[in-house]
C-alpha positions as CSV (number, residue, x, y, z in Angstrom):
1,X,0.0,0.0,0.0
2,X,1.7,3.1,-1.0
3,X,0.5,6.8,1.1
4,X,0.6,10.1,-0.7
5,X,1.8,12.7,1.0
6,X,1.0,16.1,-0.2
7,X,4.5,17.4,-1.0
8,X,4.7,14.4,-3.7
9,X,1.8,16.3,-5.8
10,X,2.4,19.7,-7.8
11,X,5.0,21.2,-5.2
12,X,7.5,18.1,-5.8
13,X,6.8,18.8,-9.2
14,X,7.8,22.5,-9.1
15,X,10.7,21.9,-6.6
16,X,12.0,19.5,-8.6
17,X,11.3,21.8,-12.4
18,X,14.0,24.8,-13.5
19,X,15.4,27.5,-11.6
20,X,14.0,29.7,-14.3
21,X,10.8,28.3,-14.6
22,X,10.4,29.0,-10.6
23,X,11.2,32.3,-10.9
24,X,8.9,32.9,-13.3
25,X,5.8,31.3,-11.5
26,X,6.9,33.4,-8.2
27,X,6.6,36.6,-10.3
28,X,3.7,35.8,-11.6
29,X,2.0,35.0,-8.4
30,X,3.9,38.4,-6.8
31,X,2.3,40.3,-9.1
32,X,-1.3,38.8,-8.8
33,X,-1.2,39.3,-5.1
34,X,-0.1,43.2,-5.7
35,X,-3.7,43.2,-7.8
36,X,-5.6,41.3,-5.5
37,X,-4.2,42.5,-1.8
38,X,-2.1,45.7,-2.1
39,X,-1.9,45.8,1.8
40,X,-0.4,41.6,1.3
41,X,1.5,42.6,-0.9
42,X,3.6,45.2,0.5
43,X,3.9,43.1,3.6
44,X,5.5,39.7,1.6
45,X,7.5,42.6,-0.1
46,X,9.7,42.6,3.0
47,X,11.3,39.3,1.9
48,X,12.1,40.6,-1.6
49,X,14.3,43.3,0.5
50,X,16.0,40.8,2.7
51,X,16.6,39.2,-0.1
């Protein structure tokens, strides 16, 4: 009997996919939250400054 654990779904998949292609997807998403949640969004922006 084999279990599935939710990491082994789409995140494994995009863990596991290219540097590029990650980067990408977090932009995209970035910029959907700033149109969604501007107050969100500036708050997660602290992590693109300590970074």
């Amino acid at each position: 009997m084999t279990t599935r654990t939710p990491s082994s779904g789409w995140l494994s998949r995009l863990a596991q996919g290219s540097l590029v292609k990650q980067i990408l997807i977090g932009l995209v998403l970035g910029v959907l939250l700033a149109l969604v949640s501007k107050p969100a969004a500036i708050a997660v922006g602290l992590l693109g400054t300590l970074f």
